[in-house]
PLY file of the C-alpha trace (Angstrom):
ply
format ascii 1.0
element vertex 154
property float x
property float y
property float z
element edge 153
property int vertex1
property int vertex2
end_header
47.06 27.20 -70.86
49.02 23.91 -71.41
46.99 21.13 -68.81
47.59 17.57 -67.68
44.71 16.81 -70.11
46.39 18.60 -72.98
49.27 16.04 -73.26
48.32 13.20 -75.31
51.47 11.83 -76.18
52.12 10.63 -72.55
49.15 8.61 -70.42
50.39 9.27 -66.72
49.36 7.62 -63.58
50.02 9.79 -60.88
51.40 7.82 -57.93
49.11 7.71 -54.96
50.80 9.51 -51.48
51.04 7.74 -48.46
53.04 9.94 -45.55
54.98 11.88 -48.26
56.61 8.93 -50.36
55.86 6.06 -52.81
56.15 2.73 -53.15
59.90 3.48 -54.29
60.44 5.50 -51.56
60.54 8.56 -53.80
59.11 11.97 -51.62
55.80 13.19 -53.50
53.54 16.16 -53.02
57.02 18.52 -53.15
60.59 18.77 -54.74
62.82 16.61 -51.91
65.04 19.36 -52.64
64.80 23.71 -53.70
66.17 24.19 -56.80
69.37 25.49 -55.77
69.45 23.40 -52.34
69.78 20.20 -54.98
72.93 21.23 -55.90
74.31 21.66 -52.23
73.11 18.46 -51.17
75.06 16.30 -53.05
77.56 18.47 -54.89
79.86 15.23 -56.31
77.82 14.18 -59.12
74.57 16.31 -58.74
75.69 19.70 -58.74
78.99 19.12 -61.25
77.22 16.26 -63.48
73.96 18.54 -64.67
76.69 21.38 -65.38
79.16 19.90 -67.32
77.69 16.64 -68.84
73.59 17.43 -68.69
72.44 14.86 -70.98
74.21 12.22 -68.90
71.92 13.28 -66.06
68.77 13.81 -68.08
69.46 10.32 -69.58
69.52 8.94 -65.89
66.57 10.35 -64.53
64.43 9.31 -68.23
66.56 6.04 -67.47
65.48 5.53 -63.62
61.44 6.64 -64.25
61.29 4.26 -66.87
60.66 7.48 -69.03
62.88 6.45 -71.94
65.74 4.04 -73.06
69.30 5.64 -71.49
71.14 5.35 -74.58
68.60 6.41 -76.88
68.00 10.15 -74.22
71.98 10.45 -74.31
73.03 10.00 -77.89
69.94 12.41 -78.75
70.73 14.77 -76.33
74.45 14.72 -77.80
73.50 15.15 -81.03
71.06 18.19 -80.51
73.55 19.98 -78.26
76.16 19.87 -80.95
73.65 21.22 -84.20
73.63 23.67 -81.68
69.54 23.02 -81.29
69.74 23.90 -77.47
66.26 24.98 -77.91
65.05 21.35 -78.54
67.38 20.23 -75.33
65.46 23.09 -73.22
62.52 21.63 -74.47
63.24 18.36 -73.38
63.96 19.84 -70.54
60.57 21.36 -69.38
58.85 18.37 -70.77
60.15 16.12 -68.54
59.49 19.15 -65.08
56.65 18.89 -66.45
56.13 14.76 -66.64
57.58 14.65 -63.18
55.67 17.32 -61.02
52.36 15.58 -62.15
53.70 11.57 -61.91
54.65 12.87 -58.10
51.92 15.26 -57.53
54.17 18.23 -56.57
52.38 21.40 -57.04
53.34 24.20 -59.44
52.86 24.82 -63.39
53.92 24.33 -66.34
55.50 28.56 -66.43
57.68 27.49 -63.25
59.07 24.69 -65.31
59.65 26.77 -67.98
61.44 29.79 -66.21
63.51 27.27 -64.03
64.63 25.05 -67.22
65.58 28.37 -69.19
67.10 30.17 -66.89
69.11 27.87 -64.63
69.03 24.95 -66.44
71.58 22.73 -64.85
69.63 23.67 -61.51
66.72 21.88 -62.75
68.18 19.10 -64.06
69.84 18.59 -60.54
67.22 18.84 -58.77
65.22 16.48 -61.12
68.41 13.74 -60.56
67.96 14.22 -56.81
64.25 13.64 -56.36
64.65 10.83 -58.51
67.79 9.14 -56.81
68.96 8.51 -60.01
72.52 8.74 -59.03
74.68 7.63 -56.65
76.39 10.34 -53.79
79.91 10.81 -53.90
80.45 8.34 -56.98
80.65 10.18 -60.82
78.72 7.01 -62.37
77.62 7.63 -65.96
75.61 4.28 -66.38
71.88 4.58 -65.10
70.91 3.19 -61.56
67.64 0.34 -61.80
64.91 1.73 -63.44
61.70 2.24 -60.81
58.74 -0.11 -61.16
55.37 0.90 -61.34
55.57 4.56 -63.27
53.49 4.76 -66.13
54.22 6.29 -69.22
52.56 5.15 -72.44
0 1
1 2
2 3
3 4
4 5
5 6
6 7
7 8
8 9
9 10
10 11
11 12
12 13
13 14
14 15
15 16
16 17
17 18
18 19
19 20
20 21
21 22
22 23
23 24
24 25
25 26
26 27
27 28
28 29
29 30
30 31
31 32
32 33
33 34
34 35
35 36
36 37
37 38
38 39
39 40
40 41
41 42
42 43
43 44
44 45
45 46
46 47
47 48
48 49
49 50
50 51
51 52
52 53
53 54
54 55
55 56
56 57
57 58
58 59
59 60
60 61
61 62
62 63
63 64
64 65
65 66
66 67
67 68
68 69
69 70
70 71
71 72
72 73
73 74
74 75
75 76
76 77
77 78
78 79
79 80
80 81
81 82
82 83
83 84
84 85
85 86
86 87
87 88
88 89
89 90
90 91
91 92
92 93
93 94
94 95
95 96
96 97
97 98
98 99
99 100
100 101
101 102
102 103
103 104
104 105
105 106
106 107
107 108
108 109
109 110
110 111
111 112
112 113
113 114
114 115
115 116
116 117
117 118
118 119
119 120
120 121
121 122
122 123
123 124
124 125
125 126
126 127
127 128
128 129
129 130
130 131
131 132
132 133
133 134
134 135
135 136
136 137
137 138
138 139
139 140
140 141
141 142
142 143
143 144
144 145
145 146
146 147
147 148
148 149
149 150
150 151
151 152
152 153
């Protein structure tokens, strides 16, 4: 089975929790949101955004962790969604669950990521966006909001 350990690519800090958030004011030891109770929240961008333009959102939450440059997540996400490599996009996908439930120590594995990021996708992505803040309500904003200090990622 795939561990924290097993991931060599990516050092991770996990943040530390003090009364459910973190020095960003990001909620940690759970999702802020259920996976379909993201969308409802804050349907203009987070439910119509990881639908229709996903790799605008994935770019923004990469973007606001610090994970990876915005422009570099988009045009790459672009590019594999029209070779039709979806697989490598769902991939990417997971990967990045995955990144997130252990930087903000909510519980679950790596088969929830999977099943959620294959089967309702733009779900996931939403409510990846919303635990991250890493748009704004009510506003369709494609650029990506101030990148968080103090997540690492080697």
């Amino acid at each position: 089975m795939f561990s924290k350990a097993d991931d060599p690519n990516v050092p991770m800090a996990p943040t530390p929790a003090i009364e459910g958030v973190d020095h960003n004011g990001l909620v940690v030891g759970k999702w802020k949101n259920g996976l379909f109770g993201s969308c409802y929240m804050n349907c203009v961008p987070n439910a119509i955004t990881p639908l229709f333009c996903p790799g605008i959102s994935m770019a923004q939450i990469c973007a606001r962790l610090g994970i990876a440059n915005f422009f570099a997540v988009l045009f790459s996400y672009l590019s594999y969604t029209r070779r039709d490599l979806g697989a490598l996009v769902m991939l990417f996908t997971i990967r990045i669950r995955f990144r997130m439930r252990y930087l903000f120590s909510i519980p679950g594995s790596l088969v929830e990521d999977i099943f959620s990021s294959v089967f309702c996708c733009c779900c996931a992505v939403a409510q990846m966006a919303d635990h991250s803040e890493s748009f704004e309500p009510n506003t369709f904003a494609i650029l990506p909001r101030a990148t968080l200090p103090g997540y690492t990622f080697g």
